[in-house]
C-alpha positions as CSV (number, residue, x, y, z in Angstrom):
1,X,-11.5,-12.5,-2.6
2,X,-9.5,-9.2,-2.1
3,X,-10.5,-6.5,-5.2
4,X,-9.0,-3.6,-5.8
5,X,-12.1,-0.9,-6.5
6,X,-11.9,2.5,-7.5
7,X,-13.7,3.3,-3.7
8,X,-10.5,1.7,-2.2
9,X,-8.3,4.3,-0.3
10,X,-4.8,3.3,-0.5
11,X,-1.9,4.5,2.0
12,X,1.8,3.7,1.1
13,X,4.3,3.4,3.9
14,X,6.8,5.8,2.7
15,X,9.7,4.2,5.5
16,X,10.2,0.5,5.2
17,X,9.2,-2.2,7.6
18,X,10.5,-4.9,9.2
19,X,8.7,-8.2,7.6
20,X,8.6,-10.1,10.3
21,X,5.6,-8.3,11.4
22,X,2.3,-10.0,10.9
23,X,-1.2,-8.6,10.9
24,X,-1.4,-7.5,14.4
25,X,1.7,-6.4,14.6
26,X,1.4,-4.2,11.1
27,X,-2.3,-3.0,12.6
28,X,-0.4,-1.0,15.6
29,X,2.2,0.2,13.1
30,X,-0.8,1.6,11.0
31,X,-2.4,3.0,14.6
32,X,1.2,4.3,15.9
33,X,3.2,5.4,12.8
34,X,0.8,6.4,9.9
35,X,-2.1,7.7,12.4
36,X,-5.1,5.5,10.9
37,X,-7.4,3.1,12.0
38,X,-6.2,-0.3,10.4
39,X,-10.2,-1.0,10.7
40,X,-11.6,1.5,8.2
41,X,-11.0,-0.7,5.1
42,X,-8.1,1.2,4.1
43,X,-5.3,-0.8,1.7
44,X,-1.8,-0.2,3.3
45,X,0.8,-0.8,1.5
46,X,4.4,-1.5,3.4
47,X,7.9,-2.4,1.6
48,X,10.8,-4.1,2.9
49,X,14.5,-2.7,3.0
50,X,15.5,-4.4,0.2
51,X,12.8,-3.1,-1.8
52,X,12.1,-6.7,-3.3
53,X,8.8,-7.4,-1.4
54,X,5.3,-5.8,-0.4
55,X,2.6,-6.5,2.5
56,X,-0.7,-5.4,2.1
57,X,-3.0,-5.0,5.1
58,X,-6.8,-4.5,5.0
59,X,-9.9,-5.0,6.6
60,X,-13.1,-6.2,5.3
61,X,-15.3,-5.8,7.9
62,X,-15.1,-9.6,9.1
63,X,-11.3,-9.4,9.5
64,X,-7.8,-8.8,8.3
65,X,-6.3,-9.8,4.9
66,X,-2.6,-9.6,4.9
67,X,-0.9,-10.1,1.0
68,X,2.7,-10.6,0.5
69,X,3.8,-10.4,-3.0
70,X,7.9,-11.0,-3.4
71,X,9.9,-10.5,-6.1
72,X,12.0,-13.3,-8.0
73,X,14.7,-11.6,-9.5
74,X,15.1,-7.3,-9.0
75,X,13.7,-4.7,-6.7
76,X,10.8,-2.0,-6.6
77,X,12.0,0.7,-8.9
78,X,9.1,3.3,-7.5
79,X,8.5,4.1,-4.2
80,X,7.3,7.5,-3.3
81,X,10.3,9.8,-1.3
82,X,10.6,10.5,2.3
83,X,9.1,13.9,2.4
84,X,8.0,13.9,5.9
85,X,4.9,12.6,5.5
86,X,4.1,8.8,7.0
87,X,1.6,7.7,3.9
88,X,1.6,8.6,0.4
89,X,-2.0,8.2,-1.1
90,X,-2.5,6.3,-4.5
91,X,-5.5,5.4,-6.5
92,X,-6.5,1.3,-6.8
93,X,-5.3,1.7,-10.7
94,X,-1.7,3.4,-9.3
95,X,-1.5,0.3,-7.4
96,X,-2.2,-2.4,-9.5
97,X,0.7,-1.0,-11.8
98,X,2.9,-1.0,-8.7
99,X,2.2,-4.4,-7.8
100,X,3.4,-5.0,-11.7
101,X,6.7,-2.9,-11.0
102,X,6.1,-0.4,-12.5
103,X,6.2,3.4,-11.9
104,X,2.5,4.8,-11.0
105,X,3.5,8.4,-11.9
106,X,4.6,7.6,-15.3
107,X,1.9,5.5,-16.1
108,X,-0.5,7.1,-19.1
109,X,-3.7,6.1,-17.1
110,X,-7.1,7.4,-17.9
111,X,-7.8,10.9,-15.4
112,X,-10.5,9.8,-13.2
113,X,-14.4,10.4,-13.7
114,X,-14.5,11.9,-10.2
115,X,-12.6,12.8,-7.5
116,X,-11.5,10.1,-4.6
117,X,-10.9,11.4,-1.0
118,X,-7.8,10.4,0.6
């Protein structure tokens, strides 16, 4: 089973992706594009153009777990802007309110007991 922990790191693609990539061809994007090692247990997050669906890749130290999670009816209404940057880093809580559509910025969420490297 895949959790989401607070210890998770979680990377956002901020450019869409073509979903007809599976999980090797996602892993090289992750290597290529974003600069990480798809190996390190790190949740990546990827959109489609359309803004209707999300992959998730990560590693668990056995293998790859790839989600898809498509919506029926609307589109994504947050996704972070293109500021230059390949990633945009999010807490396991800002991501579980993502995968509900909502917005993770405007979400009154307890501050966190610690700080979380990203």
């Amino acid at each position: 089973m895949l959790q989401l922990t607070a210890h998770c790191k979680v990377l956002l693609a901020t450019e869409p992706v073509d979903f007809r990539k599976g999980m090797d061809g996602l892993a090289a994007l992750c290597r290529q594009r974003l600069l990480s090692n798809p190996m390190t247990g790190t949740v990546f997050v990827f959109r489609n153009k359309r803004r209707d669906a999300l992959k998730i890749l990560t590693y668990d130290g056995q293998g790859f777990w790839l989600c898809t999670k498509r919506l029926s009816t609307g589109r994504f209404k947050w996704w972070p802007q293109v500021n230059n940057q390949a990633t945009h880093p999010l807490i396991a809580r800002e991501l579980s309110v993502l995968l509900w559509n909502g917005n993770p910025a405007q979400a009154a969420l307890a501050p966190d007991w610690r700080k979380i490297a990203c």
